[in-house]
C-alpha atoms as an extended CHARMM CRD file, in Angstrom:
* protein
*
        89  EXT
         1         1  UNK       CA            -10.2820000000      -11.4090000000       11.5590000000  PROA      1               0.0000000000
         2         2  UNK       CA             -7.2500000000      -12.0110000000       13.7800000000  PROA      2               0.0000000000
         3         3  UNK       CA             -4.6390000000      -13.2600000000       10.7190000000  PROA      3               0.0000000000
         4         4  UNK       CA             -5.8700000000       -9.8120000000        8.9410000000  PROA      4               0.0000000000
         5         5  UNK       CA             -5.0440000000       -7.8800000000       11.8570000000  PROA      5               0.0000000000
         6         6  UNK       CA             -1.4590000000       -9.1050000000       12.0210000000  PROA      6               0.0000000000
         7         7  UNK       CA             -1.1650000000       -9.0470000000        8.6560000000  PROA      7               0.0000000000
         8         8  UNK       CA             -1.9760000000       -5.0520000000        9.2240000000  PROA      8               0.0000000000
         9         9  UNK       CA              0.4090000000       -4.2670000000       12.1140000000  PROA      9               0.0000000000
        10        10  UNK       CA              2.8550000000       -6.5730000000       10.0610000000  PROA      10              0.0000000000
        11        11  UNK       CA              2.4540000000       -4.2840000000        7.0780000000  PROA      11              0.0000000000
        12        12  UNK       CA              2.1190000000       -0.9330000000        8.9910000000  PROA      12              0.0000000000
        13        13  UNK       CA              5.8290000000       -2.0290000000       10.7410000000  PROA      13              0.0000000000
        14        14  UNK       CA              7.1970000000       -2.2290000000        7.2260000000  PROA      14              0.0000000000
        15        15  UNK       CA              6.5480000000        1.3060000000        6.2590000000  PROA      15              0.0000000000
        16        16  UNK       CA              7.0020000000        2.5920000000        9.3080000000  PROA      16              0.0000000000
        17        17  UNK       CA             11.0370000000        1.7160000000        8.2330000000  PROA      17              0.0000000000
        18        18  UNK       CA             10.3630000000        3.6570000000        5.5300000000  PROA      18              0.0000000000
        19        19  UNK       CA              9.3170000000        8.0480000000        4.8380000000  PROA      19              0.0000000000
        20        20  UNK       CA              6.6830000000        6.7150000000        2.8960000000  PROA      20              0.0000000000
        21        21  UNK       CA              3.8290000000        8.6400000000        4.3640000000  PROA      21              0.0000000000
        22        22  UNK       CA              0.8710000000        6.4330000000        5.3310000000  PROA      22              0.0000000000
        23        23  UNK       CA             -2.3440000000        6.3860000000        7.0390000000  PROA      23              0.0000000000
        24        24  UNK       CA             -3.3310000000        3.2250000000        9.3060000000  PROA      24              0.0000000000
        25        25  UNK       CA             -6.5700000000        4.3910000000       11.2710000000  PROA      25              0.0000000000
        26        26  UNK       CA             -8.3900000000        1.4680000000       11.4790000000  PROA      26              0.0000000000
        27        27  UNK       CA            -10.6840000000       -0.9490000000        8.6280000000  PROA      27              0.0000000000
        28        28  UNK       CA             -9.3280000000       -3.3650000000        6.4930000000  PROA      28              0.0000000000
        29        29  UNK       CA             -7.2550000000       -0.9170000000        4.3760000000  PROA      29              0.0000000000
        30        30  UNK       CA             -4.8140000000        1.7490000000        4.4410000000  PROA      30              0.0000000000
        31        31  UNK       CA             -3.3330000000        4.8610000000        2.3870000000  PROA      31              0.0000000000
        32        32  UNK       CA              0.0340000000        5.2820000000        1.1540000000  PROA      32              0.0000000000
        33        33  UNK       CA              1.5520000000        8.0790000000       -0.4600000000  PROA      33              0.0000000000
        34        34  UNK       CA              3.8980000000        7.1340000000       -2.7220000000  PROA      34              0.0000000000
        35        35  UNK       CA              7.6450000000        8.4140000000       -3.7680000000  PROA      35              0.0000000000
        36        36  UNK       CA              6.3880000000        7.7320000000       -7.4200000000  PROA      36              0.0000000000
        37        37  UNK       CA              3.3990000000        8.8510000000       -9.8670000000  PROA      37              0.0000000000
        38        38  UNK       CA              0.3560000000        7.3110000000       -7.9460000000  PROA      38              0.0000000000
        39        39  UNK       CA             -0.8390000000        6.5100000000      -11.6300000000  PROA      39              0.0000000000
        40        40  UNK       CA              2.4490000000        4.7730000000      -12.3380000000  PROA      40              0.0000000000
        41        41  UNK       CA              2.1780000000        2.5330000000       -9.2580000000  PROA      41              0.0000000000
        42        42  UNK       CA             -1.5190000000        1.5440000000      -10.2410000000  PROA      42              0.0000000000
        43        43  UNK       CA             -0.3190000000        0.7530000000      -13.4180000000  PROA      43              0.0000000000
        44        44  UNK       CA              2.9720000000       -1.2100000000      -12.6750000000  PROA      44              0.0000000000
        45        45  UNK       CA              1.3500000000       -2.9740000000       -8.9830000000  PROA      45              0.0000000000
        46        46  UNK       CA             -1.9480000000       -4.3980000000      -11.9300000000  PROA      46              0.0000000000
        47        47  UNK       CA              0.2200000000       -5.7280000000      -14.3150000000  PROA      47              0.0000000000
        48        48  UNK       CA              1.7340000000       -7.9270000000      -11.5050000000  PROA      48              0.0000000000
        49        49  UNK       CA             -1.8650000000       -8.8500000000      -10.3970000000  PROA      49              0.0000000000
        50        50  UNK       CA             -2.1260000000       -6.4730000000       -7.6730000000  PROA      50              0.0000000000
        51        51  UNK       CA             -5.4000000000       -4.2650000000       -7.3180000000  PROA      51              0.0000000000
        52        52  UNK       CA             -5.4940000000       -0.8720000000       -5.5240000000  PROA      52              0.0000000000
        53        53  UNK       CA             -7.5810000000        2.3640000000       -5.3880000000  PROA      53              0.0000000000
        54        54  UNK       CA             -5.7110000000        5.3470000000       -6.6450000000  PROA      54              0.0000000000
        55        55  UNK       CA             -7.0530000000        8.5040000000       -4.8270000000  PROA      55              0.0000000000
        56        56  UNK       CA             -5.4430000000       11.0290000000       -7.1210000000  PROA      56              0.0000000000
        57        57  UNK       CA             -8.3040000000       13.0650000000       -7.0840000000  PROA      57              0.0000000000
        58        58  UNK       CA             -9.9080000000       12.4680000000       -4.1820000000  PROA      58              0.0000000000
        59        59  UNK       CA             -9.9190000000       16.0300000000       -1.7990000000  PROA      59              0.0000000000
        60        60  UNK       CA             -7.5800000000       16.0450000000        1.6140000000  PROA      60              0.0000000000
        61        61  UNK       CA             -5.6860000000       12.3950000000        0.2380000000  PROA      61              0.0000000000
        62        62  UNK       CA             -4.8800000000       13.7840000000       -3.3080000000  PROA      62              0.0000000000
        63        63  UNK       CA             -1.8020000000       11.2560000000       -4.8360000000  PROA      63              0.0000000000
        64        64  UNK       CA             -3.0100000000        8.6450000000       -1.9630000000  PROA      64              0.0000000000
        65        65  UNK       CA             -3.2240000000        4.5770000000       -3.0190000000  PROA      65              0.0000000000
        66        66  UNK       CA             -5.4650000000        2.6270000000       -1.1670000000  PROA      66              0.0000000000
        67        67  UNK       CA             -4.4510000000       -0.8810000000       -0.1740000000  PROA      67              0.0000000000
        68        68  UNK       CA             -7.1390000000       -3.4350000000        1.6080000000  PROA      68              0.0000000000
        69        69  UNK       CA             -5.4580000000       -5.2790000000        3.9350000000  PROA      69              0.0000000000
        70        70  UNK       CA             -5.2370000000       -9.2400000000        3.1200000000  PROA      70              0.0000000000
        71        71  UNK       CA             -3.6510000000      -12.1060000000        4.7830000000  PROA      71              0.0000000000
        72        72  UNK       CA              0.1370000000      -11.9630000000        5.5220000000  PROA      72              0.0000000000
        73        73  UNK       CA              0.9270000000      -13.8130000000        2.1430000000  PROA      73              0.0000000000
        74        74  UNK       CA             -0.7320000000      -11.6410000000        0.1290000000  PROA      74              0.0000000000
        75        75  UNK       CA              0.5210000000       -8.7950000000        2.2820000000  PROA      75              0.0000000000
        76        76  UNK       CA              4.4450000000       -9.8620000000        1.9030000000  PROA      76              0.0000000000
        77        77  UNK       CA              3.6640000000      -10.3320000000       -2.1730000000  PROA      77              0.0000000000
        78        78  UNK       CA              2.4410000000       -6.3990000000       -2.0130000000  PROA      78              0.0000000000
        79        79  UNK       CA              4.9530000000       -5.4050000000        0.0900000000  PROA      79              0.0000000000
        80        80  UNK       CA              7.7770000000       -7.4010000000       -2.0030000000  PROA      80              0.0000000000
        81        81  UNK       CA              6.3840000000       -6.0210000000       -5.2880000000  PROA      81              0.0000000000
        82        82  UNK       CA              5.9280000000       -2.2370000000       -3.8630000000  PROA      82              0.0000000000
        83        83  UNK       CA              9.2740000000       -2.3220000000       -2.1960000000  PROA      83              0.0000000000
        84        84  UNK       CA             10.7920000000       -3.0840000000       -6.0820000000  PROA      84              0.0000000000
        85        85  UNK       CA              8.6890000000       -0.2320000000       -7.8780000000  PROA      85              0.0000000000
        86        86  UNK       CA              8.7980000000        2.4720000000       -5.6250000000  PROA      86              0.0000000000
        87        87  UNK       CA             11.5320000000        2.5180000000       -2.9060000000  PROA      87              0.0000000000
        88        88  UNK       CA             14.2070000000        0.8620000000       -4.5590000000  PROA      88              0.0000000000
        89        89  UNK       CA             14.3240000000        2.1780000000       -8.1830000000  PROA      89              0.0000000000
């Protein structure tokens, strides 16, 4: 329980230095909303063996991912692979 919640503040301090919109409230995951096509993302983040909820439909988070929070490994691979495919292209 403890090495997920670092992991989560760990995560939720990288985009905070970014305007990606997010929603940390509590649980084991959070929302993003990204720059990109949320459809895209899903796409691009599963080919590179990441799994997510797209929310694209979903009333009051329309265009939302959904990201469970894992250890801080697996949390620095999403991060590193995210930063690539939506904040840097």
């Amino acid at each position: 329980v403890s090495e997920v919640k670092n992991a989560r503040e760990w995560i939720k301090k990288k985009f905070n230095s970014t305007d990606i919109r997010t929603h940390f409230k509590g649980g084991n995951y959070f929302l993003i909303w990204p720059n990109k096509d949320p459809k895209t993302l899903e796409k691009k983040l599963k080919e590179k063996g990441i799994l997510i909820r797209n929310m694209v439909n979903k009333i009051g988070i329309e265009n939302s991912l959904r990201v469970s929070i894992g250890s801080k490994d697996q949390m620095s691979y999403f991060w590193n692979i995210y930063k690539d495919l939506d904040l840097l292209n």
